[in-house]
Structures are given as structure tokens and as C-alpha cells.
MDTraj code that builds the backbone (N, CA, C; nanometers):
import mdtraj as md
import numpy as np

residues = "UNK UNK UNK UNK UNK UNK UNK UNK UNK UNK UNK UNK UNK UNK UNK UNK UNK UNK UNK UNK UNK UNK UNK UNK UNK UNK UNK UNK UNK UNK UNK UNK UNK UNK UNK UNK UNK".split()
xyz = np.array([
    [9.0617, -1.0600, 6.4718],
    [8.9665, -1.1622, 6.5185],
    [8.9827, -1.1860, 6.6677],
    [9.1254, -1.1445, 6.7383],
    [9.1448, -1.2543, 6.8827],
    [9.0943, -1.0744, 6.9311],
    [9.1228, -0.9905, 6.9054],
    [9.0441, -0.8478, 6.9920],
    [8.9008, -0.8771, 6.9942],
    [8.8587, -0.8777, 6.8561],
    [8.7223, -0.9013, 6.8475],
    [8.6593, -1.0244, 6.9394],
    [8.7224, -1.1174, 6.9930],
    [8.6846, -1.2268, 7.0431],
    [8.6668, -1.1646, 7.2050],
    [8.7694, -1.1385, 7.2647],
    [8.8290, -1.0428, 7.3693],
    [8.7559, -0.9603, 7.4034],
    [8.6821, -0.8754, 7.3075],
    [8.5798, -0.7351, 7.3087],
    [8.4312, -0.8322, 7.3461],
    [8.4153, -0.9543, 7.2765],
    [8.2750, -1.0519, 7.3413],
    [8.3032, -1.0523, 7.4252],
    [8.3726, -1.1134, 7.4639],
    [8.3756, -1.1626, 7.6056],
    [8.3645, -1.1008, 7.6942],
    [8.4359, -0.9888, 7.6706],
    [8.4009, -0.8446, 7.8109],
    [8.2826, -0.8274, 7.7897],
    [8.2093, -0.7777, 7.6828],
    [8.0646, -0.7540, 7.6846],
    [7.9745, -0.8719, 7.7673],
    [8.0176, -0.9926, 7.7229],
    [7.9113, -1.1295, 7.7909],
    [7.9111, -1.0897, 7.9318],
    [8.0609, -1.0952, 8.0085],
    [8.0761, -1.1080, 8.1487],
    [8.0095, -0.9968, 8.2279],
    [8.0239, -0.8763, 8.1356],
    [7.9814, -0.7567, 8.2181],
    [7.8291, -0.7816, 8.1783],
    [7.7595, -0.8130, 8.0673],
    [7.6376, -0.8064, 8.0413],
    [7.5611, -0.9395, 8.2037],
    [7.6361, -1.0136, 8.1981],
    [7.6131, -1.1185, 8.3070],
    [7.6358, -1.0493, 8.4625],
    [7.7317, -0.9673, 8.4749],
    [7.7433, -0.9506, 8.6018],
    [7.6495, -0.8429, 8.6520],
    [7.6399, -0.7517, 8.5369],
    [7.4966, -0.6417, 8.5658],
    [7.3526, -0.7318, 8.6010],
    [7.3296, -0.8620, 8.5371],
    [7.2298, -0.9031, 8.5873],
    [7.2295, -0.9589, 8.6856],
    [7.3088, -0.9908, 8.7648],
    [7.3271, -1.0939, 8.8743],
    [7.3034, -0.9912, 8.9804],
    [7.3402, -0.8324, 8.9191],
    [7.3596, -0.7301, 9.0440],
    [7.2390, -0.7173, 9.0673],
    [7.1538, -0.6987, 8.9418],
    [7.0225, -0.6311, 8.9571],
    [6.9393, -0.7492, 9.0463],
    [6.9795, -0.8628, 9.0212],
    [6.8976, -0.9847, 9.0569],
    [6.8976, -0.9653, 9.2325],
    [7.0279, -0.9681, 9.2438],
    [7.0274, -0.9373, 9.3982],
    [6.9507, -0.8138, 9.4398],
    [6.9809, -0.6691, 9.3726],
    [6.9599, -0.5341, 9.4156],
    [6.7721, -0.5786, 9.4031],
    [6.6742, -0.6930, 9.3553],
    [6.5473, -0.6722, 9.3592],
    [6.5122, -0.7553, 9.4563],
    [6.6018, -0.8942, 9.4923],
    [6.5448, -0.9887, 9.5798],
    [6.6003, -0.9614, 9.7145],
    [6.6868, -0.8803, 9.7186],
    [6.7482, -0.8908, 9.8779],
    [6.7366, -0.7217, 9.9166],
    [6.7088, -0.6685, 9.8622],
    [6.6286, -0.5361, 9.9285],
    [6.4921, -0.5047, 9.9620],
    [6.4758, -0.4683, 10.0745],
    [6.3391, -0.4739, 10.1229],
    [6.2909, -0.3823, 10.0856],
    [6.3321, -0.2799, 10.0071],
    [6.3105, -0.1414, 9.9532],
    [6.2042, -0.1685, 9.8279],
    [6.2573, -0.2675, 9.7648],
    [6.2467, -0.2855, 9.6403],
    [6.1323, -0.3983, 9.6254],
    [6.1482, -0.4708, 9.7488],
    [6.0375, -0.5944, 9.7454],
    [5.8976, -0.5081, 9.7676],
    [5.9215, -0.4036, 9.8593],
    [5.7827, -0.3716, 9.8877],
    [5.7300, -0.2842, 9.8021],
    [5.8312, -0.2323, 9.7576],
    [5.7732, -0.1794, 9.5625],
    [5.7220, -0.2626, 9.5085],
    [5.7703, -0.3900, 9.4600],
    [5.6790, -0.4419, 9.4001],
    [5.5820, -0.5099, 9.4384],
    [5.5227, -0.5368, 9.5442],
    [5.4566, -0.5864, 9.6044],
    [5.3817, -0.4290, 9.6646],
])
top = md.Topology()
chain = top.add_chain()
for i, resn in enumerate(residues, 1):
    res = top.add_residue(resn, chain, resSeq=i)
    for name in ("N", "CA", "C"):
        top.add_atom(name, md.element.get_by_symbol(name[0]), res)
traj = md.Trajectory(xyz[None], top)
């Protein structure tokens, strides 16, 4: 149960920190703004 708990948690943080990357890698590149735009 305490691995299994251990194994969430890595998944949450990394699932969280990939989005925070991407969040930045779309709003603070001008590469990417003028793609979507």
C-alpha cells in the first residue's frame, strides 16, 4: 500500500510538472504564440 501510495504521487507531481512545462513552453514562446495565432 505505502509503494503504491509513493508510485501516486510520483505520477501526480510529474503529471503536474509536465503541465506547468507545457503551460510555459505555449505562453512564453513567441514561436508558439504565433502558431497559434
Amino acid at each position: 500500500l505505502t509503494t503504491m501510495m509513493i508510485g501516486l504521487a510520483m505520477i501526480e507531481s510529474l503529471a503536474i510538472y509536465v503541465f506547468v512545462v507545457a503551460m510555459i513552453i505555449l505562453f512564453a514562446n513567441p514561436f508558439a504564440a504565433n502558431f497559434v495565432h
